[in-house]
N, C-alpha and C positions, 0 to 999 in steps of 0.2 A: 455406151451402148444401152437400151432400153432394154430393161428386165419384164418380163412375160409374169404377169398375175400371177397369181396361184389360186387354187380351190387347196383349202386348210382338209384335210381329212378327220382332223380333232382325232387321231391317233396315230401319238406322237411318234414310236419308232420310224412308222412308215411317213410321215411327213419329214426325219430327219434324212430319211431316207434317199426322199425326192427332191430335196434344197429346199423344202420349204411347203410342199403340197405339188397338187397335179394341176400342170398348167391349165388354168381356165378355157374353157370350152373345149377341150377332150372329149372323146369318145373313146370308154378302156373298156375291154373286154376281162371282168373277174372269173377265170377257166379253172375248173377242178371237178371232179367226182360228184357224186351223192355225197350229201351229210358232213362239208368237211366245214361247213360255214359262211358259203356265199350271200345266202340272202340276208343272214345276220348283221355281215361281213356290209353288206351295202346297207340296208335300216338305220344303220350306227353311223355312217357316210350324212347319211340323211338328217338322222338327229344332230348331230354334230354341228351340220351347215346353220339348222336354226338357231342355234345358240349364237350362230356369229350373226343372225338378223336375215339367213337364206331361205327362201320355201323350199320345198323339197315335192318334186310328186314320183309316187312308185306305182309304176304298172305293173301287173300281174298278169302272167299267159301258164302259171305252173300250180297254182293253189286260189280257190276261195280266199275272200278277203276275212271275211269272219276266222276263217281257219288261221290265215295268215300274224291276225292282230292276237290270237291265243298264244301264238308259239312268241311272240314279241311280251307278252304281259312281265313273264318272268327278269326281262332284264328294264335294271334300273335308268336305263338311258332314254327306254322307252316307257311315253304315258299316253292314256286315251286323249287327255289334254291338246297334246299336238294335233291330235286332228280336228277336235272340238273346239279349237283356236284358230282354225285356216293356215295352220303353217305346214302344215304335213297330209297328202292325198294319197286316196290308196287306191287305184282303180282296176278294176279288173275289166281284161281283155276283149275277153269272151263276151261280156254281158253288152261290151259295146255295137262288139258282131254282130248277137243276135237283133238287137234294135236295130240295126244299121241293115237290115236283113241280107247280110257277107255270109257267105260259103265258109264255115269256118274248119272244112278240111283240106279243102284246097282254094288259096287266092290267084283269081286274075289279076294281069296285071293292074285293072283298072281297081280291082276291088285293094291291091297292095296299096294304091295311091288314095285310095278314099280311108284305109288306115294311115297311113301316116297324115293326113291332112288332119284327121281328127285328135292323132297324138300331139302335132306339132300345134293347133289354135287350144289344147287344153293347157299346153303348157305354157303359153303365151299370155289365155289368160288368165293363168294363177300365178302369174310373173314367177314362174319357179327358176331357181337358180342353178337347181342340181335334179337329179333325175337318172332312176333305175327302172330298169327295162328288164324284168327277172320271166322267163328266161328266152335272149334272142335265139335257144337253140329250139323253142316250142313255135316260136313262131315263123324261125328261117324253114320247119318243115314244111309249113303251110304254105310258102311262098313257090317252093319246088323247085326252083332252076339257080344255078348258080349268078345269072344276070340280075333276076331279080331280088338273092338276096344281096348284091353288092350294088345296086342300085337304092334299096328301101333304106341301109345302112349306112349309103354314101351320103342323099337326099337327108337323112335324121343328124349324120353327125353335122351337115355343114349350116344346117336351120341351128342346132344347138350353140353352134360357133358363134353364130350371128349374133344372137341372144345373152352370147357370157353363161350360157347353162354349161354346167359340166355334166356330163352322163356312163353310168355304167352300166354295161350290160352283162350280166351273168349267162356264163357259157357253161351246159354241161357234159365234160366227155367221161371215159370209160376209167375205172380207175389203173393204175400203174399202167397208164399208154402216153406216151410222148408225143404228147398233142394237145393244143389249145379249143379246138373249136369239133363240131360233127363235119361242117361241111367244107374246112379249109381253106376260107374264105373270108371268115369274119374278120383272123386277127391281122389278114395283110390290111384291113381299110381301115381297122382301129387304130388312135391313135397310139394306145398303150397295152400292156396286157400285166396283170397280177395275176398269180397261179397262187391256189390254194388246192392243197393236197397232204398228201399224208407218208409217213413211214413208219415203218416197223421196228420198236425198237424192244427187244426182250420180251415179245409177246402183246406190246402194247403198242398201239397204232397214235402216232403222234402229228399232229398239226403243224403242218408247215405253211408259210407264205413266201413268195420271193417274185417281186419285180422283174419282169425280162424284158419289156421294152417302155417306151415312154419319151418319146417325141416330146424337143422342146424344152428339156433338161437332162444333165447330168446325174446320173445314178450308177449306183453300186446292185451289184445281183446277189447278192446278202440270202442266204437263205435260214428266215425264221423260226422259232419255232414257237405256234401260236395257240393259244388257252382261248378258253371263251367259259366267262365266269358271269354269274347274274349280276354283280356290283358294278365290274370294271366294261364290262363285254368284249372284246377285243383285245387279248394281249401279248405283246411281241419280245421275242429278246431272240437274239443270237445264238441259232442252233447249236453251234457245238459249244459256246459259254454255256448254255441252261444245260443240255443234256451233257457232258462229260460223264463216263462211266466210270463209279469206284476204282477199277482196279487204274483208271487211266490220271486221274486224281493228282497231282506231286504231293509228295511224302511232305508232310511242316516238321520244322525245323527243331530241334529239341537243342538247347542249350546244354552246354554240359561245362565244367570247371576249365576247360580248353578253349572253349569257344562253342559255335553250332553244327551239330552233327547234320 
């Protein structure tokens, strides 16, 4: 039987995660809160890809690009290089709108379709391989109707498919709600969904990741517990391996003239 590509995520928990990475030309919804690390979470996605010889381009619909490339300076994975190289774009949303003169508080349907034309021929020709879309919860408001946003999301993931582009799109809901998306629609057309989120532990609010779906491979629902450091940027280990609590701890062993106590 023929084994399904992969797109490498270059971190490694989560690719051991997946068998190997997320199958090529996906469409995954990364769903979590304010602040827990999504768009880092995809950048590092991105940097990754070029290492293996992938372009990457990321859209912006939630932050200035200038803003965006400040909050990246700090981590080592990212450099101004990648984009002064052609291997890495960063485009912001809005500024397309306003040149394209679109309604950019509420889209018809015709003006949804003259966005995605101009997503789908820019990523076409930066032959990009991989591709974030931060954040589809900014722009499924502008869309308005649940038709059109499972139309705009249908039409992006199946051009991406075409192309071997893999794409993520950053979802954001409310925190400790049990829920992937605002408008409960995204994650039934996505092909996968990773949730980043948080818990409380002793006062201190910890980073969690965990895989819930992902069409096209076998996976574990593993829930992580995830760091974001300027050296490494991304890093995963097994919740209750990293965090076990002192008192929960097993006693070691003390030898004594008998044997081990």
């Amino acid at each position: 039987m023929e084994t399904q590509s992969r797109c490498i995520t270059g971190i490694e928990e989560l690719d051991a995660e997946l068998n190997g990475g997320i199958p090529t030309g996906s469409t995954v919804i990364v769903a979590g809160p304010s602040g827990v690390g999504k768009t880092t979470t995809c950048m590092q996605f991105l940097a990754n890809g070029i290492k293996l010889g992938e372009k990457g381009v990321f859209f912006t619909a939630s932050e200035p690009v200038a803003r965006l490339i400040n909050h990246l300076d700090g981590y080592d994975f990212f450099t101004q290089n990648l984009i002064n190289e052609g291997k890495l774009s960063i485009i912001d949303i809005w500024s397309i709108s306003d040149r394209l003169g679109l309604n950019t508080e509420h889209y018809s349907i015709e003006e949804a379709n003259v966005l995605f034309e101009v997503i789908r021929d820019i990523t076409k020709e930066l032959d990009a391989k991989r591709l974030v879309l931060d954040s589809i919860t900014s722009l499924c408001y502008r869309l308005q109707t649940r038709e059109m946003i499972r139309d705009f999301i249908f039409k992006l993931g199946s051009f991406i498919a075409a192309i071997n582009c893999t794409t993520l799109l950053t979802s954001e809901v409310p925190p400790r709600v049990f829920k992937y998306s605002q408008y409960d629609i995204e994650e039934f057309i996505a092909d996968g969904i990773i949730f980043i989120g948080d818990i409380e532990r002793k006062g201190d609010l910890v980073r969690t990741l965990q895989v819930i779906k992902m069409r096209g491979t076998a996976h574990n629902r593993t829930k992580f517990a995830m760091t974001l450091s300027s050296k490494k940027g991304v890093g995963l280990s097994p919740l209750l391996k990293a965090y076990v609590s002192p008192e929960h701890r097993p006693m070691p062993l003390v030898k004594s003239s008998t044997g081990f106590l």
